[in-house]
PyMOL commands that place a pseudoatom at each C-alpha (Angstrom):
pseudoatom trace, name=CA, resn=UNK, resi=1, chain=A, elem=C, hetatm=0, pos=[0.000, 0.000, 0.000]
pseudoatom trace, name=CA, resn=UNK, resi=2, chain=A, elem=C, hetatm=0, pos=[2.881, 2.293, 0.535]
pseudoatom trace, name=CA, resn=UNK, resi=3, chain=A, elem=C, hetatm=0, pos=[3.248, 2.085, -3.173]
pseudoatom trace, name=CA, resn=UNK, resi=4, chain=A, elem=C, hetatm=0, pos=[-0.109, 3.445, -3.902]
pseudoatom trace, name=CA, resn=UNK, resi=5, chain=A, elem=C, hetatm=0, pos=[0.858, 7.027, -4.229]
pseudoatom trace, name=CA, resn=UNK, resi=6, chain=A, elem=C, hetatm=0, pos=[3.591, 6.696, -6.078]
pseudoatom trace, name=CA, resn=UNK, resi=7, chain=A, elem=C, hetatm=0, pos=[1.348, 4.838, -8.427]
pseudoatom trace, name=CA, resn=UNK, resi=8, chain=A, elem=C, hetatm=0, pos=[-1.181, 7.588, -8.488]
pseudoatom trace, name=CA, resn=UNK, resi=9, chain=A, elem=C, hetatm=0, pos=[1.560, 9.909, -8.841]
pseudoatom trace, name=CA, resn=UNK, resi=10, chain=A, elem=C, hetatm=0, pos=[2.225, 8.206, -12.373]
pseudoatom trace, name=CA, resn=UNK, resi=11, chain=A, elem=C, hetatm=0, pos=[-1.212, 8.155, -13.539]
pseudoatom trace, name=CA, resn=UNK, resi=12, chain=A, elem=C, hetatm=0, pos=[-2.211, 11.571, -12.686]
pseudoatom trace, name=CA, resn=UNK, resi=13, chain=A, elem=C, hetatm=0, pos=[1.023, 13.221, -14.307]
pseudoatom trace, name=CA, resn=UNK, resi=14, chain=A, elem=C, hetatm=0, pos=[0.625, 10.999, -17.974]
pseudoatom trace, name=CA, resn=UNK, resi=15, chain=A, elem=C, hetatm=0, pos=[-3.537, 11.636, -17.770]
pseudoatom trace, name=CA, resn=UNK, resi=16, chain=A, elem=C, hetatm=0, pos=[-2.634, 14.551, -20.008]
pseudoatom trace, name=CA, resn=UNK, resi=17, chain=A, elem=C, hetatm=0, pos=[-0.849, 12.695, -22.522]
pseudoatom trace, name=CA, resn=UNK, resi=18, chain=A, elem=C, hetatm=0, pos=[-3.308, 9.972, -22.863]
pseudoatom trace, name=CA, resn=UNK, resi=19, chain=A, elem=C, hetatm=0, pos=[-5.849, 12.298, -23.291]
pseudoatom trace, name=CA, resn=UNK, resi=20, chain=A, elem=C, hetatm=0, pos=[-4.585, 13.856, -26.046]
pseudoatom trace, name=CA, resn=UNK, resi=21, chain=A, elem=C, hetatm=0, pos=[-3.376, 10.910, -27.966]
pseudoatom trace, name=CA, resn=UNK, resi=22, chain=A, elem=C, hetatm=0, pos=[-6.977, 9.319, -27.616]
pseudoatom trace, name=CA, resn=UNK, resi=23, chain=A, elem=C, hetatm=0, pos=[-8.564, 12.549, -28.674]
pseudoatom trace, name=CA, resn=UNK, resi=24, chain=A, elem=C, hetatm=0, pos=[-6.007, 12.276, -31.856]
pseudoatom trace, name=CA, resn=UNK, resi=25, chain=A, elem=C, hetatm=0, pos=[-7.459, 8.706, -32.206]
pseudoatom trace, name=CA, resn=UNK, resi=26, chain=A, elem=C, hetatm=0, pos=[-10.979, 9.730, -32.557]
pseudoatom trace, name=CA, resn=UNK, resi=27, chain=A, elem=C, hetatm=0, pos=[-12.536, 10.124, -35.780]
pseudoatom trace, name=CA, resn=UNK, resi=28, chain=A, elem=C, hetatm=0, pos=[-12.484, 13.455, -37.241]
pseudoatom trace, name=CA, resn=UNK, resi=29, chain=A, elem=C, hetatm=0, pos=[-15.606, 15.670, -38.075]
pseudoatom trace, name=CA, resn=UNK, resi=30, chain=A, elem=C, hetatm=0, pos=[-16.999, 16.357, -42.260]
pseudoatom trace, name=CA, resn=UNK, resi=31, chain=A, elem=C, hetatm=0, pos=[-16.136, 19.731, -41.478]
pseudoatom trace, name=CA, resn=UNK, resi=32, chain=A, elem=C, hetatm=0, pos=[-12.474, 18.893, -40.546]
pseudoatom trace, name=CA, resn=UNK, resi=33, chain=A, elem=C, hetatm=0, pos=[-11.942, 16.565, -43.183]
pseudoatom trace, name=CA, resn=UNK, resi=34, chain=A, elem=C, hetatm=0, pos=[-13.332, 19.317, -45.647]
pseudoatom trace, name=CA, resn=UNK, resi=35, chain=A, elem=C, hetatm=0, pos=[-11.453, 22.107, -44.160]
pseudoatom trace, name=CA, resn=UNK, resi=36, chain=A, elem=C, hetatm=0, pos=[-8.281, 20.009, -44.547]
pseudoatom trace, name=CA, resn=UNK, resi=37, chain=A, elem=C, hetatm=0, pos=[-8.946, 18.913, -47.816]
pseudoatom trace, name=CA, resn=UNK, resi=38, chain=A, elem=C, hetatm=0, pos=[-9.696, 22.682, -49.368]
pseudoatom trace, name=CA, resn=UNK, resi=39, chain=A, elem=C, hetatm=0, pos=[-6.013, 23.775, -47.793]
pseudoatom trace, name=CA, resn=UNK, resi=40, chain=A, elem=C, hetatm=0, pos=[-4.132, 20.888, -49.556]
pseudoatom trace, name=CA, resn=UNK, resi=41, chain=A, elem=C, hetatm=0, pos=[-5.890, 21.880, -52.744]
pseudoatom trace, name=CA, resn=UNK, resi=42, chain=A, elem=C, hetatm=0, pos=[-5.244, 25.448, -52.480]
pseudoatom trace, name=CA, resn=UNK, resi=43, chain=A, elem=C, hetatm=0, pos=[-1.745, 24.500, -51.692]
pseudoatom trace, name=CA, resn=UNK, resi=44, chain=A, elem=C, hetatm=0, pos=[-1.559, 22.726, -54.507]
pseudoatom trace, name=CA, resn=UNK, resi=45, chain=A, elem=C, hetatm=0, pos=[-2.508, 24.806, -57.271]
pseudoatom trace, name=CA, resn=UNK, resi=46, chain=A, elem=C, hetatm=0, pos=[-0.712, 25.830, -60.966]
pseudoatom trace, name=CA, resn=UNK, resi=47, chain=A, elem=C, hetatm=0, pos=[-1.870, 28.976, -62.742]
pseudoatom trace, name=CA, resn=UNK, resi=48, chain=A, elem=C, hetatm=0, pos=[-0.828, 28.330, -66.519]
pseudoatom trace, name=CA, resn=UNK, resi=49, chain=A, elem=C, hetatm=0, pos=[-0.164, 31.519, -68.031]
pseudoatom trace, name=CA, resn=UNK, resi=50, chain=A, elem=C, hetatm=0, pos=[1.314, 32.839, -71.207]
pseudoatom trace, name=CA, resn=UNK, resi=51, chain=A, elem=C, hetatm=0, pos=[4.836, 32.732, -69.638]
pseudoatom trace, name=CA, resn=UNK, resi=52, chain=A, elem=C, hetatm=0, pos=[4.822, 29.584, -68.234]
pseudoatom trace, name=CA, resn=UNK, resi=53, chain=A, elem=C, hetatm=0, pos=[2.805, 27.865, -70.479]
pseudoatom trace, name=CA, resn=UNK, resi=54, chain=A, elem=C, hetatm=0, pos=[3.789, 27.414, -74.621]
pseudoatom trace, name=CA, resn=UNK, resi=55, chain=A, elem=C, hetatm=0, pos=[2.489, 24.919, -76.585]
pseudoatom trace, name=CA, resn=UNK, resi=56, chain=A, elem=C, hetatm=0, pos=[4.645, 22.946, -78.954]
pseudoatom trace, name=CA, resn=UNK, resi=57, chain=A, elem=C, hetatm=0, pos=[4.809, 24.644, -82.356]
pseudoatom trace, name=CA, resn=UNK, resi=58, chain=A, elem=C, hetatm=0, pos=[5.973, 22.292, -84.946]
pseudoatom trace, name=CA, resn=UNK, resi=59, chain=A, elem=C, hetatm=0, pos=[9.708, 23.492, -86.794]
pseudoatom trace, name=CA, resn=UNK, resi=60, chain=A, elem=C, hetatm=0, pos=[7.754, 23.714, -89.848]
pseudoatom trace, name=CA, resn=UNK, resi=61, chain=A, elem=C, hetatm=0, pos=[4.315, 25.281, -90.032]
pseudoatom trace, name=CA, resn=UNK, resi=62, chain=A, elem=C, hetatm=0, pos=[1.353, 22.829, -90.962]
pseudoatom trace, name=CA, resn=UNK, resi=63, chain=A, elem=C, hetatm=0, pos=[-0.140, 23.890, -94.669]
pseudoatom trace, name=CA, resn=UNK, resi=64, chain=A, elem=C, hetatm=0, pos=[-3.042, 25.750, -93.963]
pseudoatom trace, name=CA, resn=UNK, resi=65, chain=A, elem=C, hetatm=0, pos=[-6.179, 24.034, -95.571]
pseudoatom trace, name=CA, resn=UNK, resi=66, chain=A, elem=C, hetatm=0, pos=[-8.140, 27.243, -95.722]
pseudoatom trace, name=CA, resn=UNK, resi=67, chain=A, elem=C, hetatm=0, pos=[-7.937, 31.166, -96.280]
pseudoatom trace, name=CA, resn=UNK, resi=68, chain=A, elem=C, hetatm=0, pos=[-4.532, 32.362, -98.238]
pseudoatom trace, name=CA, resn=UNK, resi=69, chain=A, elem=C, hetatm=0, pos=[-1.263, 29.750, -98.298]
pseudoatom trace, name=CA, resn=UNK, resi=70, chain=A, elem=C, hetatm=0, pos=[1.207, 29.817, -96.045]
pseudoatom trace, name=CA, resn=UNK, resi=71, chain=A, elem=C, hetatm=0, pos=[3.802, 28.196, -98.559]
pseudoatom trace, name=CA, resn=UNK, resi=72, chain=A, elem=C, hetatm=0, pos=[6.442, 31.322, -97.924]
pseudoatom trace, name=CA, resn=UNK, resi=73, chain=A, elem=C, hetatm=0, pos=[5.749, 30.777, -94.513]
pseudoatom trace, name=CA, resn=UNK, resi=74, chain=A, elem=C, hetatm=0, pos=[6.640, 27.174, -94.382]
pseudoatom trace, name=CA, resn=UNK, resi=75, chain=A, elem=C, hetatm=0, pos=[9.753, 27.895, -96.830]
pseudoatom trace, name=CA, resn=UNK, resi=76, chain=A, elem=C, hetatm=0, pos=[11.129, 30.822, -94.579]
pseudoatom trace, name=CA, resn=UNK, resi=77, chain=A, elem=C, hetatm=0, pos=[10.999, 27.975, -92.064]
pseudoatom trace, name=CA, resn=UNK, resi=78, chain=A, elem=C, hetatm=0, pos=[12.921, 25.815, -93.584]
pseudoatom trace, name=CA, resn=UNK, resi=79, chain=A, elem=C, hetatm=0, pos=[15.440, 28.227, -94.376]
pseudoatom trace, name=CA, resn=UNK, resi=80, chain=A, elem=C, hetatm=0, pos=[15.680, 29.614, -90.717]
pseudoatom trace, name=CA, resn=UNK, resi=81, chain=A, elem=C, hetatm=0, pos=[15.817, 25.696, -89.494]
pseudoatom trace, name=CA, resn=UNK, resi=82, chain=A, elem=C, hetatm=0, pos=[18.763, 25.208, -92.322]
pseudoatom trace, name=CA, resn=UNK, resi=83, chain=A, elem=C, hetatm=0, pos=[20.585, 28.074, -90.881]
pseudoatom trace, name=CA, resn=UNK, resi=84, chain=A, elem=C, hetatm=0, pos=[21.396, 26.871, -87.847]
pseudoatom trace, name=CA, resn=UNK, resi=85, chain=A, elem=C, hetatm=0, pos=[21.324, 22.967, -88.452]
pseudoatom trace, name=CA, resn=UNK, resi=86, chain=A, elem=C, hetatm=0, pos=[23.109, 20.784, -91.389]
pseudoatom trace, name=CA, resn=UNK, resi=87, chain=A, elem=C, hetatm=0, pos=[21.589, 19.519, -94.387]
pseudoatom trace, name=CA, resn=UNK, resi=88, chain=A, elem=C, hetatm=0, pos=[21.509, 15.849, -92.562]
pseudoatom trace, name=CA, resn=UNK, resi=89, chain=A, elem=C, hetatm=0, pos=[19.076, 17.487, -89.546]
pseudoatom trace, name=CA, resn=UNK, resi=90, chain=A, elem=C, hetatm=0, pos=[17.310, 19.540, -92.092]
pseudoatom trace, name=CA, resn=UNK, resi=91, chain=A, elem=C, hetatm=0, pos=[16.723, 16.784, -94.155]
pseudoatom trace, name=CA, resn=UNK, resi=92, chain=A, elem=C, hetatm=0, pos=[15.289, 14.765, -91.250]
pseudoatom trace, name=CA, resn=UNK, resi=93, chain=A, elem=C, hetatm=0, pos=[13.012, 17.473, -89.946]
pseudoatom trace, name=CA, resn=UNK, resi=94, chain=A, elem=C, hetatm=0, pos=[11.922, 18.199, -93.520]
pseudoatom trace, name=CA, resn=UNK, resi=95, chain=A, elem=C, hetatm=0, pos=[10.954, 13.916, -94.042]
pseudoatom trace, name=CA, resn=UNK, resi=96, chain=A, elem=C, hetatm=0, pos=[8.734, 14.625, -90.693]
pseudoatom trace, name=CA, resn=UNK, resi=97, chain=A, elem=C, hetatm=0, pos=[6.849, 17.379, -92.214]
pseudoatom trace, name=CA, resn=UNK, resi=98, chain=A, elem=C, hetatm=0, pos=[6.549, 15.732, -95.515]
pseudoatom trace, name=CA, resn=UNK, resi=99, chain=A, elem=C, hetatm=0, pos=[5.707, 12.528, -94.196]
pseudoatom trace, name=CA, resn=UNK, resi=100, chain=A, elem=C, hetatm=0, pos=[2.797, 13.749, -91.914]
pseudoatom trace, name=CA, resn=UNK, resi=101, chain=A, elem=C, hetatm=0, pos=[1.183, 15.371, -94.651]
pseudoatom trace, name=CA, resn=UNK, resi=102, chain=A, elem=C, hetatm=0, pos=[1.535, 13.089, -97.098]
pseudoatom trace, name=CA, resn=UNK, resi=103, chain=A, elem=C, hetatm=0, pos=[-0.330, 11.133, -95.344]
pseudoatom trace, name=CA, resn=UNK, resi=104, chain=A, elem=C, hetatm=0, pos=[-3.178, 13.894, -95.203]
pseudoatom trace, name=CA, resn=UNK, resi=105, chain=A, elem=C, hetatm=0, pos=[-3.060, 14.083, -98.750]
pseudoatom trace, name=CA, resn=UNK, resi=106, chain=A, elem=C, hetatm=0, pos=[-3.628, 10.522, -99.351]
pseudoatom trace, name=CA, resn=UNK, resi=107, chain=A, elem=C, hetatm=0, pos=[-6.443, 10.251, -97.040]
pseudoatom trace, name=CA, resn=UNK, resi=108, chain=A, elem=C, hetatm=0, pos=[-7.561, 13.499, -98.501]
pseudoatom trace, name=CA, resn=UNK, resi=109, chain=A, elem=C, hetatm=0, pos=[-7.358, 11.598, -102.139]
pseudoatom trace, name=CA, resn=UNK, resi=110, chain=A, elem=C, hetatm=0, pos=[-9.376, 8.755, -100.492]
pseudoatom trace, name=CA, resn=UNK, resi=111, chain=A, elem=C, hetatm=0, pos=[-11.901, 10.361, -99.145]
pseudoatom trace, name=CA, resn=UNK, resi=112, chain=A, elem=C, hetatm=0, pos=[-12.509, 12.201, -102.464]
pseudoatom trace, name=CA, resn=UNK, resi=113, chain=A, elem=C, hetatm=0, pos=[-12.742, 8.495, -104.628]
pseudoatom trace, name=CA, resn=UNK, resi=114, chain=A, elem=C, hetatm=0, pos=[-15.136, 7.141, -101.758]
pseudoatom trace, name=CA, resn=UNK, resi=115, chain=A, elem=C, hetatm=0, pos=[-17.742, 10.465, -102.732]
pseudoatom trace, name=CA, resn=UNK, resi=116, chain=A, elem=C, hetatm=0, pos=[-17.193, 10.219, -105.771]
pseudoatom trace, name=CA, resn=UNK, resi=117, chain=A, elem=C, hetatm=0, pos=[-18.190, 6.247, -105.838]
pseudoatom trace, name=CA, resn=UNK, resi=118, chain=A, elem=C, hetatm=0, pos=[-21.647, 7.380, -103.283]
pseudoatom trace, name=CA, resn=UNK, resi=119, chain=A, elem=C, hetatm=0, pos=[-22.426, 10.003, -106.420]
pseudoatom trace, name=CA, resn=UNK, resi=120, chain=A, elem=C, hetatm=0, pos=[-21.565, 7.375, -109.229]
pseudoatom trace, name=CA, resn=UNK, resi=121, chain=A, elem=C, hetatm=0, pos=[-24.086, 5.187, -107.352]
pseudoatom trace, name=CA, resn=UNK, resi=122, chain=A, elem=C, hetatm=0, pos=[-26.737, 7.490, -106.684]
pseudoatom trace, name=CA, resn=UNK, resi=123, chain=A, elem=C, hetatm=0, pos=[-27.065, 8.235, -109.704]
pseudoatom trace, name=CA, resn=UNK, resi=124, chain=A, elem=C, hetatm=0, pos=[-27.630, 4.461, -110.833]
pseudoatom trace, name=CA, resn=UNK, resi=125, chain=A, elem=C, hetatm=0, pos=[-30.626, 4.389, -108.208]
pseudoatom trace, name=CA, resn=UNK, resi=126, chain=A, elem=C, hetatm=0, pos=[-28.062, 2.477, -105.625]
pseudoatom trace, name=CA, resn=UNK, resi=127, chain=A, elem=C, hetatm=0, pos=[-28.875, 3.662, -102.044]
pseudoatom trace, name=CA, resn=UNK, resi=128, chain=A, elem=C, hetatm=0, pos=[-26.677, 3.144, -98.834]
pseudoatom trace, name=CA, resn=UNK, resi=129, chain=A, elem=C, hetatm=0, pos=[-29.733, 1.623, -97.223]
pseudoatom trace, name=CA, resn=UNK, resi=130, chain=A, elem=C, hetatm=0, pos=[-32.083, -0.680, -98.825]
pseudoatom trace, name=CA, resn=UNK, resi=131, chain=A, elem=C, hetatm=0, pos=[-35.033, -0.355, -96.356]
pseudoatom trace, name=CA, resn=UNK, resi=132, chain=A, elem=C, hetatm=0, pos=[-37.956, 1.080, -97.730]
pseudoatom trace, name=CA, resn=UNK, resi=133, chain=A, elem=C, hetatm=0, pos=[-40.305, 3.963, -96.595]
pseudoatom trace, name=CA, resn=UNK, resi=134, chain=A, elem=C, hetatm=0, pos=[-43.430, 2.154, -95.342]
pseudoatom trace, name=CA, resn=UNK, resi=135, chain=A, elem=C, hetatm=0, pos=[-45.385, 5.382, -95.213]
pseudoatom trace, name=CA, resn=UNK, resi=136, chain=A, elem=C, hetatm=0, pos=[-45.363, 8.951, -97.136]
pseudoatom trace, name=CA, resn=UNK, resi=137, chain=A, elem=C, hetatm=0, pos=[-43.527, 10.945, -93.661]
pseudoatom trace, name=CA, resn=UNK, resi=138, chain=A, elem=C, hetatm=0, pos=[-41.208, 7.903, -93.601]
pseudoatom trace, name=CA, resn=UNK, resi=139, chain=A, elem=C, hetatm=0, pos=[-40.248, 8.926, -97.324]
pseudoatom trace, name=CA, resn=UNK, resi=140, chain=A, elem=C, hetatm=0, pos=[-39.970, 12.362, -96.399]
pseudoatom trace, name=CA, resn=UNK, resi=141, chain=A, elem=C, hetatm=0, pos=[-37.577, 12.106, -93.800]
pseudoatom trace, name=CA, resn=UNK, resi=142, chain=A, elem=C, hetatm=0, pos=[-35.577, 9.651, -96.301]
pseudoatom trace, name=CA, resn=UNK, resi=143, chain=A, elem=C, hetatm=0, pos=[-34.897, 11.990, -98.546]
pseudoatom trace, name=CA, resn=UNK, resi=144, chain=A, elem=C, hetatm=0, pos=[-34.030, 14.797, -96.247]
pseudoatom trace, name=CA, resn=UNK, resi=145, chain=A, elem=C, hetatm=0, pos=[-31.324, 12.618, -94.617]
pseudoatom trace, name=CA, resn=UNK, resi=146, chain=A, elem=C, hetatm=0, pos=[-30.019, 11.790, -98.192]
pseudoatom trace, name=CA, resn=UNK, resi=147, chain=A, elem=C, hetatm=0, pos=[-30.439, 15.820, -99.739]
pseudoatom trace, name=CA, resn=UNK, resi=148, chain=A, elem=C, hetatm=0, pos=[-28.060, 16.636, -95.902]
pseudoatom trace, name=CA, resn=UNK, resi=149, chain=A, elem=C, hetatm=0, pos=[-25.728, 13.337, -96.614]
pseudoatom trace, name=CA, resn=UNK, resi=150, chain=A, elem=C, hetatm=0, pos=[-25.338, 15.085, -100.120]
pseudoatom trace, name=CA, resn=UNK, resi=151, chain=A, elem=C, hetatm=0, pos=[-24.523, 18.171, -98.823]
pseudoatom trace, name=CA, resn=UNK, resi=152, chain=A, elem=C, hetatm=0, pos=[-21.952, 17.183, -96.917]
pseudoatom trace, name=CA, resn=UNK, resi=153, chain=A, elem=C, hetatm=0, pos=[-20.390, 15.205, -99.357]
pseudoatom trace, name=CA, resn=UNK, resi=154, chain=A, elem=C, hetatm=0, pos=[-19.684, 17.947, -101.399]
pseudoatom trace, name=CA, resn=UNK, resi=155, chain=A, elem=C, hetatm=0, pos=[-18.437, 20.407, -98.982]
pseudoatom trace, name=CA, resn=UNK, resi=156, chain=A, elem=C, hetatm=0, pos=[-16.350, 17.486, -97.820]
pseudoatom trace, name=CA, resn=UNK, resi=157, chain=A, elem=C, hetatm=0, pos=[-15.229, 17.009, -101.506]
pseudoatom trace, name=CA, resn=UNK, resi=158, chain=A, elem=C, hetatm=0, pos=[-14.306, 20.920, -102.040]
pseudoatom trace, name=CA, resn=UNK, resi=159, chain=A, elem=C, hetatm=0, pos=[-12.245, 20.691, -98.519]
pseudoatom trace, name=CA, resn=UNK, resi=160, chain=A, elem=C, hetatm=0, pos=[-10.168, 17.984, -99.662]
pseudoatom trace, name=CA, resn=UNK, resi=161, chain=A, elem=C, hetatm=0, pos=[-9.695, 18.985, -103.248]
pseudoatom trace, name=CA, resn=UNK, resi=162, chain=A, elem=C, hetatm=0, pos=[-8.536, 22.809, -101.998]
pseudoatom trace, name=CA, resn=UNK, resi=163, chain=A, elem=C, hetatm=0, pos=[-6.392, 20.534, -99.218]
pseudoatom trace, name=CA, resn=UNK, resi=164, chain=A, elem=C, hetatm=0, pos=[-4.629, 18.319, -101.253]
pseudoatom trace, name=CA, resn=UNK, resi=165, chain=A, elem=C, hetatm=0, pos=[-3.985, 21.355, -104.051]
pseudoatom trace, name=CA, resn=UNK, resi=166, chain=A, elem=C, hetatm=0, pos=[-2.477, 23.589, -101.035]
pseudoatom trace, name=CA, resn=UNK, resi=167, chain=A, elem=C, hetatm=0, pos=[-0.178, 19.986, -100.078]
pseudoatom trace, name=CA, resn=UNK, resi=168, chain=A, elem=C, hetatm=0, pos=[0.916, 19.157, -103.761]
pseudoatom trace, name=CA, resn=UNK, resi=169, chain=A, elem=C, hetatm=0, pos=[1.673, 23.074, -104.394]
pseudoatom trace, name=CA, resn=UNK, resi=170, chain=A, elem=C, hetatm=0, pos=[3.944, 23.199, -101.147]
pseudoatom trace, name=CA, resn=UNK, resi=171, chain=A, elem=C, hetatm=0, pos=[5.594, 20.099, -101.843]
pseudoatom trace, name=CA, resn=UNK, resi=172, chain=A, elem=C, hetatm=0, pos=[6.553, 21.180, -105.012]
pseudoatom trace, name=CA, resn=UNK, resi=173, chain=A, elem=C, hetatm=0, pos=[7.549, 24.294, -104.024]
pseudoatom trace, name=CA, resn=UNK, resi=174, chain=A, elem=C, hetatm=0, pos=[9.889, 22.685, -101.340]
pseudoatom trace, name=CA, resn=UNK, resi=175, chain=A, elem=C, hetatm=0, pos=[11.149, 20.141, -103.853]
pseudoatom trace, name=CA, resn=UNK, resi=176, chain=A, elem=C, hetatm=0, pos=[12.557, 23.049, -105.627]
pseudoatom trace, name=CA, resn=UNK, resi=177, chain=A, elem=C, hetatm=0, pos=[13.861, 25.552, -103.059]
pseudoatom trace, name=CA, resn=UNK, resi=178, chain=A, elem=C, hetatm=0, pos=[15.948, 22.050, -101.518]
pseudoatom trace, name=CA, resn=UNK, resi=179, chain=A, elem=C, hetatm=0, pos=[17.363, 20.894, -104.213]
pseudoatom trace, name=CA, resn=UNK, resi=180, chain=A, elem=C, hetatm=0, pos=[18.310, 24.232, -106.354]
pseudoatom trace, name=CA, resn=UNK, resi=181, chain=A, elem=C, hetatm=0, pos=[19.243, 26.313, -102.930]
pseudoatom trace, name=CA, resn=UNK, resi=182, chain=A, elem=C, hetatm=0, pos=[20.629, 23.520, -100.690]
pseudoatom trace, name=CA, resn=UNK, resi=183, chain=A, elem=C, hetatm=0, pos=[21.584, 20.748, -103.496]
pseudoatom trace, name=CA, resn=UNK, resi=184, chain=A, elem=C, hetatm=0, pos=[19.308, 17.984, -101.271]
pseudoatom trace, name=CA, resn=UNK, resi=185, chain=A, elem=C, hetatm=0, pos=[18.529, 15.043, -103.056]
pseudoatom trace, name=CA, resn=UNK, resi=186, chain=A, elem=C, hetatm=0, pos=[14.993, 15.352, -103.249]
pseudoatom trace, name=CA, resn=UNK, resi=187, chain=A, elem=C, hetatm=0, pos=[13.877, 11.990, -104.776]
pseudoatom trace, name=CA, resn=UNK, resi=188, chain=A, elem=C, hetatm=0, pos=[11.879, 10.737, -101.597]
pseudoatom trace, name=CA, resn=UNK, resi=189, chain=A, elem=C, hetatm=0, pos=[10.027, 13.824, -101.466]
pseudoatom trace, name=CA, resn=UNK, resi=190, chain=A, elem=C, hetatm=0, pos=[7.180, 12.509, -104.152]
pseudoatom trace, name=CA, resn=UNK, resi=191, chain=A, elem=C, hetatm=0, pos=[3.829, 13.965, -104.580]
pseudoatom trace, name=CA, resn=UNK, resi=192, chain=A, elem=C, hetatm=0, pos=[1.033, 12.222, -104.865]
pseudoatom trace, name=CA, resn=UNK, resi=193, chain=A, elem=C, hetatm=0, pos=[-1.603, 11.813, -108.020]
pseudoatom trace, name=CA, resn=UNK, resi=194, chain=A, elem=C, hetatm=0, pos=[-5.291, 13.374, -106.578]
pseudoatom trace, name=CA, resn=UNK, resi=195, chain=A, elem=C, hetatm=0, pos=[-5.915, 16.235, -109.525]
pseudoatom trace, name=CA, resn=UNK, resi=196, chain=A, elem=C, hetatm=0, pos=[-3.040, 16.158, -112.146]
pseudoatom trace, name=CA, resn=UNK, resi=197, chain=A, elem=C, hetatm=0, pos=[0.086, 18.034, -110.050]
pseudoatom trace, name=CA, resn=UNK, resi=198, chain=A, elem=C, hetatm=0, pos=[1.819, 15.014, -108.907]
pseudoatom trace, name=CA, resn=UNK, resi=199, chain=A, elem=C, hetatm=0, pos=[4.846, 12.850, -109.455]
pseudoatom trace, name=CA, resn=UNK, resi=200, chain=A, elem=C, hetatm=0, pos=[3.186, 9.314, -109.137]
for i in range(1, 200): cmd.bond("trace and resi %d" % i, "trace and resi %d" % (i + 1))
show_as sticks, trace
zoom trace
C-alpha cells in the first residue's frame, strides 16, 4: 500500500498525454476533413499563363487548308531551321513534315474516290440503305437525310480537293527551293496523283 501514491503519482502526471493521444485517435468531423482537404488543394494549385505555359509549335508550319497559303511561310521555315542545323538534320526534320502530310493528302485523295463512288451510285438508283419507306412521312424524312448526306459530301469534296492542291503546291515548291538552294537530293520527297500536279 505504501506504493499506492507513487502509483497515483504516475497516472495523474501521464492523464494529459493519454488524453490527447486518444482525442487524436478519434474520428475526425466532415467539417475537418473538408477544411483540410480545401487547404491541400489550395496549396496545390498551378496557374498556366502565357509565360509559363507554350504549346509545342511544330519546326515547320502545318499547310493551312483554308484562307490564303502559307507556302512562304513554311519555306522561310525551312530556311531559318537550315541556318542553324546541317543539311543531314534539315533533311530529317523536312521527311517529318513531308511525311505527316503526305499522309493527309492521301487520305484526302481517299476520301474524295469514296464520294465520288456514293455520287456514281446514286445516280444508278443504288442507295446506302435498302429499307424502304413504309409510309409517305417515312419517305420524307428519307430523302431529307439523303439531300443533308449530299450536302456534306460535297463540302467534304471541295475541302479535300482545296487541301490536297495547297499539299501538292507546297511540296513542289519545297522540292525546288531544296534541291536548287541547298543541293538535297529530293527523290523521296514525291507527290502524290489526286488532280493532275503530282509525281506518281
Amino acid at each position: 500500500m505504501k506504493y499506492l501514491p507513487h502509483v497515483l503519482i504516475v497516472l495523474l502526471s501521464s492523464a494529459p498525454a493519454l488524453l490527447a493521444q486518444s482525442a487524436s485517435e478519434q474520428p475526425k468531423s466532415l467539417a475537418e476533413i473538408a477544411s483540410e482537404s480545401k487547404k491541400q488543394k489550395s496549396q496545390g494549385k498551378i496557374v498556366i499563363t502565357d509565360d509559363n505555359h507554350q504549346p509545342d509549335k511544330p519546326l515547320i508550319p502545318d499547310v493551312f487548308s483554308g484562307g490564303i497559303d502559307n507556302i512562304d511561310e513554311i519555306l522561310k521555315a525551312i530556311d531559318n531551321y537550315r541556318s542553324t542545323h546541317n543539311l543531314q538534320e534539315t533533311q530529317d526534320v523536312l521527311h517529318t513534315w513531308y511525311d505527316k502530310h503526305d499522309a493527309l493528302l492521301a487520305n484526302a485523295i481517299e476520301q474524295n474516290r469514296r464520294i465520288e463512288q456514293r455520287e456514281r451510285d446514286r445516280q444508278l438508283g443504288y442507295s446506302a440503305s435498302d429499307a424502304q419507306p413504309r409510309n409517305g412521312q417515312e419517305y420524307v424524312e428519307m430523302q431529307r437525310i439523303e439531300l443533308a448526306s449530299r450536302r456534306d459530301d460535297l463540302k467534304r469534296k471541295q475541302e479535300n480537293g482545296l487541301l490536297s492542291a495547297r499539299i501538292q503546291q507546297a511540296f513542289n515548291r519545297v522540292r525546288v527551293q531544296m534541291k536548287q538552294k541547298y543541293g538535297m537530293n529530293v527523290d523521296w520527297l514525291k507527290i502524290r496523283c489526286g488532280n493532275g500536279n503530282c509525281s506518281y
